[in-house]
C-alpha positions in Angstrom: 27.8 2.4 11.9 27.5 -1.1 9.9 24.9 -3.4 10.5 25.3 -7.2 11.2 21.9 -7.5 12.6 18.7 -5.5 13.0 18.6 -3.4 16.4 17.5 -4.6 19.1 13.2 -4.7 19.5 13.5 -3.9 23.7 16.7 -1.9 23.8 17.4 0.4 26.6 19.8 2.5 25.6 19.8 6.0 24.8 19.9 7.1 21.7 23.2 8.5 20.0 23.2 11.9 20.6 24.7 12.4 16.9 23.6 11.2 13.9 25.8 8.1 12.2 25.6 6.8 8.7 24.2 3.2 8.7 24.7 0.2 6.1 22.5 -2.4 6.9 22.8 -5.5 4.1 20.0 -7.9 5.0 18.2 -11.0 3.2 14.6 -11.7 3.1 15.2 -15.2 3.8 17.3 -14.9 5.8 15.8 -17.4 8.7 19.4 -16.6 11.7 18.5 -12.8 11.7 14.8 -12.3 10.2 14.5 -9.6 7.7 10.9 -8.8 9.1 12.5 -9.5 12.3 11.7 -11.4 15.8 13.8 -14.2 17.3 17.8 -14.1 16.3 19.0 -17.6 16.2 21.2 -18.6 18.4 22.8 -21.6 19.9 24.9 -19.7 22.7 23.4 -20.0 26.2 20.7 -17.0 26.1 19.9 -17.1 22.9 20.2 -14.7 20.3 17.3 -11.9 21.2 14.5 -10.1 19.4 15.6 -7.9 17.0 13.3 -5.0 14.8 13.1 -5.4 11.2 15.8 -4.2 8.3 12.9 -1.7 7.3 12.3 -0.9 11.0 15.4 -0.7 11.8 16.5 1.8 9.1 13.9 4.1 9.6 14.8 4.5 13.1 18.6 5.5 11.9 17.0 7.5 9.1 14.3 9.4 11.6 17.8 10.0 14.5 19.5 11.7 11.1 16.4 13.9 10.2 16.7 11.9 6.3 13.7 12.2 3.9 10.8 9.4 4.2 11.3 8.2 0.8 14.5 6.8 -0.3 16.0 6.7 -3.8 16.1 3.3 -4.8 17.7 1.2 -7.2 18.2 -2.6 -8.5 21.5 -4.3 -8.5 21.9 -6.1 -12.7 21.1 -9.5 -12.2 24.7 -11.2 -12.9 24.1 -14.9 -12.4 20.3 -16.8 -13.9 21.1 -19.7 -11.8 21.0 -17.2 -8.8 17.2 -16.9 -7.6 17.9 -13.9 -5.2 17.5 -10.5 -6.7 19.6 -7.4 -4.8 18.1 -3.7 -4.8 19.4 -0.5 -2.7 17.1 2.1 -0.8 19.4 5.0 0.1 18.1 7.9 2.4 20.5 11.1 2.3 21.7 12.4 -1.4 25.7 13.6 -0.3 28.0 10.5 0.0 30.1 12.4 1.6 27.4 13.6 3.8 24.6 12.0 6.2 23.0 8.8 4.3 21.5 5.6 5.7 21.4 2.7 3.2 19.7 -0.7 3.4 20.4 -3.1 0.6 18.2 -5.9 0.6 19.0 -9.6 -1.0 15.2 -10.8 -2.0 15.1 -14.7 -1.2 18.6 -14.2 0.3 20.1 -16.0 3.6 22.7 -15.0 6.0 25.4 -14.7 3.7 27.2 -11.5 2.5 26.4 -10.7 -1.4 29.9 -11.8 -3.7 30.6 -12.5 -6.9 34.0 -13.4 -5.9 33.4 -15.5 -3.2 30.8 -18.5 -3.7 29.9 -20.4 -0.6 29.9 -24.0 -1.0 26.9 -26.6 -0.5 27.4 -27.1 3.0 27.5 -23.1 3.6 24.3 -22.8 1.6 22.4 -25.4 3.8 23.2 -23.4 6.5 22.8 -20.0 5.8 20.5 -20.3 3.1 20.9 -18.9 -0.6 23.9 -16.3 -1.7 23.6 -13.4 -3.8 26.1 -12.8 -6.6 24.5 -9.7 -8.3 26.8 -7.0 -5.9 30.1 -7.3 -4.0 29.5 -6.5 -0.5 32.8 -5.5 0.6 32.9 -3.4 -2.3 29.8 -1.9 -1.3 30.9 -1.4 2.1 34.1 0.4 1.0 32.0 2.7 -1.5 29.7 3.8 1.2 31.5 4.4 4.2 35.2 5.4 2.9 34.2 9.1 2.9 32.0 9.1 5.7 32.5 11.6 9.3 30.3 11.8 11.9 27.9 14.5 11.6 26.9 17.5 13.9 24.5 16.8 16.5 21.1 18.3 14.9 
């Protein structure tokens, strides 16, 4: 699975009864979908719900996958000094062709995808807050999932 937002904090559904690989890309500063998590913003009638945190929410993929506790992690090269948000990976799961749940986090970053292709402009940026430019997240995307199969059920 991908993740646009964290999982839900009250869900009722069952878990999946096999394991999936997750990339989850979230920003701590990100104030639509909080990184800690809590309220989604929304303006659609309803609102948006309560959603866990990034961390929370990968540990409950990584826990469903039986994955170690501690993740090998690594920081994106900072590519732009005028960008204040840093990028770093936690991976759980040492086969990429195998079982991994990632979660790459933007420090001081909004709700915008990490490019350094494609800058959002000022408007954008009022909006959904500051945008990465150390990693390219379609390329990251790509890298992780393109070998990926479901796995057995444990």
């Amino acid at each position: 699975g991908s993740g646009l937002r964290g999982a839900p904090a009250n869900s009722q559904c069952a878990a999946p009864r096999k394991p999936l690989p997750l990339l989850l890309m979230a920003g701590t500063g990100d104030t639509s979908v909080p990184y800690q998590g809590g309220t989604v913003l929304s303006y659609a009638p309803g609102g948006g719900g309560v959603v866990l945190g990034a961390e929370a929410t990968v540990a409950q993929w990584r826990q469903l996958a039986r994955l170690p506790d501690t993740p090998q992690r690594s920081q994106f090269p900072h590519r732009d000094s005028n960008d204040a948000t840093r990028a770093s990976r936690q991976l759980w799961g040492a086969d990429p062709k195998g079982l991994q749940v990632e979660l790459l986090t933007v420090a001081d970053g909004g709700h915008a995808e990490p490019s350094q292709r494609y800058r959002f402009g000022p408007m954008a940026r009022v909006i959904l807050g500051a945008q990465n430019a150390d990693v390219e997240a379609a390329v990251e995307a790509w890298t992780f999932f393109r070998d990926k199969r479901a796995a057995a059920a444990p």
